[in-house]
MIDREN-283348 format. One line per 4 residues: number of its first residue (from 1); their letters; for each residue x, y, z of N, C-alpha, C. Coordinates in nm, 4 decimals, padded with zeros to 6 digits, always signed. Layout:
N
NUM> a> X:Y:Z:X:Y:Z:X:Y:Z; ...
This chain:
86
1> xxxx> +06.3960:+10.9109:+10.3353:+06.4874:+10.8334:+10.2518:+06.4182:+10.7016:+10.2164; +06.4328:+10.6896:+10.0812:+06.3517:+10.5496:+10.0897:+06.4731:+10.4410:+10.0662; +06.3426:+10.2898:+10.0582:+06.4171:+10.1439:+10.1098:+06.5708:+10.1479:+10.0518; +06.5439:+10.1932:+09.8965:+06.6228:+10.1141:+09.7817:+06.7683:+10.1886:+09.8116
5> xxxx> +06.7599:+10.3443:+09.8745:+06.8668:+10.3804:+09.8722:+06.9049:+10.3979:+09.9862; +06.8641:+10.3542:+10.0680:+06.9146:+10.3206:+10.2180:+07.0063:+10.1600:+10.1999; +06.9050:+10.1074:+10.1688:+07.0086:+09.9676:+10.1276:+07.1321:+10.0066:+10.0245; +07.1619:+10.0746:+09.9288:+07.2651:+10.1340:+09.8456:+07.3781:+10.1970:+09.9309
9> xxxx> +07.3247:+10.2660:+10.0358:+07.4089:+10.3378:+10.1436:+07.5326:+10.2262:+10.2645; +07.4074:+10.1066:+10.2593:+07.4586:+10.0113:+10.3624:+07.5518:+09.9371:+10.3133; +07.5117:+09.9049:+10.1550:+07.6076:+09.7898:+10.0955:+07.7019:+09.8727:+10.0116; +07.7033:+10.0296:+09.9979:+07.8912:+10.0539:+09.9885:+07.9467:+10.1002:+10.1523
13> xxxx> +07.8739:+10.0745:+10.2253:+07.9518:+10.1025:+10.3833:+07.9965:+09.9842:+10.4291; +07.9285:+09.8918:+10.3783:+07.9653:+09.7410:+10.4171:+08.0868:+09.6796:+10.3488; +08.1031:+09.7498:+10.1995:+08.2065:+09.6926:+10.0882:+08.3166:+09.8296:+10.1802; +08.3039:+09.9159:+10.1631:+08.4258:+10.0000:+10.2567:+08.5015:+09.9119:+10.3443
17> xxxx> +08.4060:+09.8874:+10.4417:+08.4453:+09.8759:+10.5616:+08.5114:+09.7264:+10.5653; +08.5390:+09.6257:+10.4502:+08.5750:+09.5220:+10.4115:+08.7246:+09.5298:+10.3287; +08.7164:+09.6172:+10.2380:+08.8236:+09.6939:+10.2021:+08.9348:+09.7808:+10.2542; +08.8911:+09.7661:+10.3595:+09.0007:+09.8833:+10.4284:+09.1081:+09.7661:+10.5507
21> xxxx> +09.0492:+09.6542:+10.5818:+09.1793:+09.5397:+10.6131:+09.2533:+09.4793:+10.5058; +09.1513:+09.4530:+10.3535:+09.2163:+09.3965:+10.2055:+09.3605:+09.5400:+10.2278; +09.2815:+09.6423:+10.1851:+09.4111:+09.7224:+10.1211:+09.5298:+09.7652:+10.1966; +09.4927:+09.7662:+10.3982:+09.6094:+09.7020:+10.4820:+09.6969:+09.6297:+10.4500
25> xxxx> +09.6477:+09.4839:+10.4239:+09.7518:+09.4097:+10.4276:+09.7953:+09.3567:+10.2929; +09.7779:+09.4604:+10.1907:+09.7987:+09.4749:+10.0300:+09.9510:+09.5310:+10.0250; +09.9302:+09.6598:+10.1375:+10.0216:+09.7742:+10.1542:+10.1565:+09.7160:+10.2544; +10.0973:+09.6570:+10.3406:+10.1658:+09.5785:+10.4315:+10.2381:+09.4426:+10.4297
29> xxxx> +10.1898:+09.3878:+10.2898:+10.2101:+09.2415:+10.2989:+10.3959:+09.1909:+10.2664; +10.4115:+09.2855:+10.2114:+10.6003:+09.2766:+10.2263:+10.7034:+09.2713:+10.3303; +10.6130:+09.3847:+10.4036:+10.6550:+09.3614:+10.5703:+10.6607:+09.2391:+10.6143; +10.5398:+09.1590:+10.6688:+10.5101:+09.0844:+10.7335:+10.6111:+09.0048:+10.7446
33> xxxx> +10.6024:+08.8995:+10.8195:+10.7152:+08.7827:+10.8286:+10.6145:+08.6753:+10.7485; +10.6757:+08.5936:+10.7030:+10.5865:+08.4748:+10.6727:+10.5145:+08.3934:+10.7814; +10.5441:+08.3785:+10.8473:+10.4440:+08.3351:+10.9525:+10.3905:+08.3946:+11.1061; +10.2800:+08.4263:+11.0937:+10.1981:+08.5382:+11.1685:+10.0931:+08.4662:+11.2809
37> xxxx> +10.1080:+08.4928:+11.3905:+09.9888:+08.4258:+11.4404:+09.8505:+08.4616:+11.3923; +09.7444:+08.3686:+11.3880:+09.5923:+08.4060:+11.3365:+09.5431:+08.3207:+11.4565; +09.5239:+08.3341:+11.5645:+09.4412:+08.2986:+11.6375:+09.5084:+08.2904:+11.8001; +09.4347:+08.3627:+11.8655:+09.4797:+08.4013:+12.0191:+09.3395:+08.3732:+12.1119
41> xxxx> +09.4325:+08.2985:+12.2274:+09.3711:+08.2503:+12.3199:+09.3173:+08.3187:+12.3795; +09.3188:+08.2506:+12.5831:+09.2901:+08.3605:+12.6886:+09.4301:+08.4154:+12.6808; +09.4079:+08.5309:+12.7547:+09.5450:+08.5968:+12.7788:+09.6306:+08.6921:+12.6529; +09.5231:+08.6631:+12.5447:+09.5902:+08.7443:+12.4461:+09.7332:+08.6483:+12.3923
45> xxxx> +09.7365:+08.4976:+12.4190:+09.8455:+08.4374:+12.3805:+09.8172:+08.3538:+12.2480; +09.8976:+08.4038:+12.1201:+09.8698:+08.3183:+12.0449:+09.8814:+08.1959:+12.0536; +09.7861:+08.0997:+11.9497:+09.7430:+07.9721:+11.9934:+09.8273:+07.8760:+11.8503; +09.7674:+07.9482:+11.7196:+09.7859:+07.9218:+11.6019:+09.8678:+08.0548:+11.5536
49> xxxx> +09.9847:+07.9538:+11.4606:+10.0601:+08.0503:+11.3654:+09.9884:+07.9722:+11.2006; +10.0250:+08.0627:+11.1261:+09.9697:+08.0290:+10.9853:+10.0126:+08.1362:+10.8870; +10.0606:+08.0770:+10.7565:+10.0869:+08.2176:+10.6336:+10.0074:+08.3371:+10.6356; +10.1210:+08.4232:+10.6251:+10.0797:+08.5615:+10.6333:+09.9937:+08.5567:+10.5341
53> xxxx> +09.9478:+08.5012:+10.4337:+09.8445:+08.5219:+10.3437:+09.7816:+08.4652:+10.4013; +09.6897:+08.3918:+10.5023:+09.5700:+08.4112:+10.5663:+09.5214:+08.5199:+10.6326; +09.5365:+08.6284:+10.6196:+09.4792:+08.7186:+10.6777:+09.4158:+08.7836:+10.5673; +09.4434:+08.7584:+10.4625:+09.3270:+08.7776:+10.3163:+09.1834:+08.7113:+10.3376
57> xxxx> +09.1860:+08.5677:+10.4338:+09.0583:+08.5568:+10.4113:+08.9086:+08.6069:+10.4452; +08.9211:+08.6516:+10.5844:+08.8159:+08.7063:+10.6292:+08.7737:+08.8327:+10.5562; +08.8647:+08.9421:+10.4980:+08.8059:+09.0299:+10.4235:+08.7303:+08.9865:+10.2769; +08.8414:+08.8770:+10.2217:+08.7190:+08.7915:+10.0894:+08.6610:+08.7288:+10.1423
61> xxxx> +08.6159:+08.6852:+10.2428:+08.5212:+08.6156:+10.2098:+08.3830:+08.7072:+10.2664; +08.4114:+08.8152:+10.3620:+08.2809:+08.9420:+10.3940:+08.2443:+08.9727:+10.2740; +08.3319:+09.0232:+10.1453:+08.3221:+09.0736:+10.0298:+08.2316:+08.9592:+09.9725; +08.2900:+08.8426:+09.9093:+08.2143:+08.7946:+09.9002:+08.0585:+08.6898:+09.9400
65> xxxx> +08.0888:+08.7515:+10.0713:+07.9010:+08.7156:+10.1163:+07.8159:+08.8231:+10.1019; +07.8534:+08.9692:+10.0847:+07.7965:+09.0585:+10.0673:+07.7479:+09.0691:+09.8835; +07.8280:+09.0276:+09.7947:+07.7979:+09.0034:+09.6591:+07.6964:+08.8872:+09.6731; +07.7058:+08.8012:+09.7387:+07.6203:+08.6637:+09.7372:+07.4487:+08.7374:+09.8031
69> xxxx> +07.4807:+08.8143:+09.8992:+07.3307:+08.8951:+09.9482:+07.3055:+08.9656:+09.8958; +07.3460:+09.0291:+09.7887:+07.2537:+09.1517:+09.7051:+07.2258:+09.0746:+09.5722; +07.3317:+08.9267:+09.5036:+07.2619:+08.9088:+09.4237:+07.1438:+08.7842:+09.4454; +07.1405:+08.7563:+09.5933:+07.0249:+08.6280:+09.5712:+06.9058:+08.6872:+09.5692
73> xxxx> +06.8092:+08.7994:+09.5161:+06.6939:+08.8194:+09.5366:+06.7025:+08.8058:+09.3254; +06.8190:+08.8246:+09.2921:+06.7942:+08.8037:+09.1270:+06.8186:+08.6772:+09.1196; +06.8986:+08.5986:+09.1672:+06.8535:+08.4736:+09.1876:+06.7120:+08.4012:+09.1480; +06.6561:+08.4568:+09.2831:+06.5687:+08.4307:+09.3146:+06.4393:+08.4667:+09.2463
77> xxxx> +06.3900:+08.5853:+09.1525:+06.3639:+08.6234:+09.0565:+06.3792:+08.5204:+08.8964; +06.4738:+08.5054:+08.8916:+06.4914:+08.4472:+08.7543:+06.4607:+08.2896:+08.7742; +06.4401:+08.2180:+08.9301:+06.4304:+08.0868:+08.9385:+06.3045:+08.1137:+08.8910; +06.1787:+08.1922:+08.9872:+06.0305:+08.2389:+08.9796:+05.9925:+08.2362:+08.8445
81> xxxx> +06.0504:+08.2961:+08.7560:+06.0569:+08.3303:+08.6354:+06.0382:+08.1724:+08.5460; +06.1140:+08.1000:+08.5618:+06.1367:+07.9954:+08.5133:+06.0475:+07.9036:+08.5386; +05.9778:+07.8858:+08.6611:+05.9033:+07.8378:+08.7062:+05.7677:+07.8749:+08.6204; +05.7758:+07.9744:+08.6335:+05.6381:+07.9936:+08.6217:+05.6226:+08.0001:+08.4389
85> xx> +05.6713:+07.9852:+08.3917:+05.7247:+07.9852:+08.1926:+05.7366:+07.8267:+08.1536; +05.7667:+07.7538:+08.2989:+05.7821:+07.6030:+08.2717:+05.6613:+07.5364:+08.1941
């Protein structure tokens, strides 16, 4: 298997596996109560309560660090580019 599509394999397993708490609490978010704990101590005792819409963030923001790592090598390309045309 080569590089290019091994990396293709990783970054839709990575976008899956990011998507599947988004579309949880997409499906779920009517349920919820408005205020949910997001953060537990020792003991499994929550510490922090906070809007049920914080639990959106950790899946955007995996999503978007994973868009930010596949596009900084074009980034990075088109700076080179520029540079070197300067």
């Amino acid at each position: 298997m080569n590089r290019k599509r091994l990396c293709l394999i990783i970054d839709v397993a990575s976008l899956v596996i990011c998507l599947i708490p988004l579309a949880w609490f997409l499906l779920r978010a009517s349920k919820l109560p408005d205020v949910v704990p997001v953060h537990f101590g020792f003991g499994n005792v929550p510490t922090r309560f906070g809007s049920k819409w914080e639990y959106l963030f950790m899946p955007l923001f995996s999503i978007g660090v994973i868009f930010f790592w596949n596009m900084l090598p074009t980034f990075w390309a088109l700076q080179r580019s520029r540079c070197l045309h300067a």
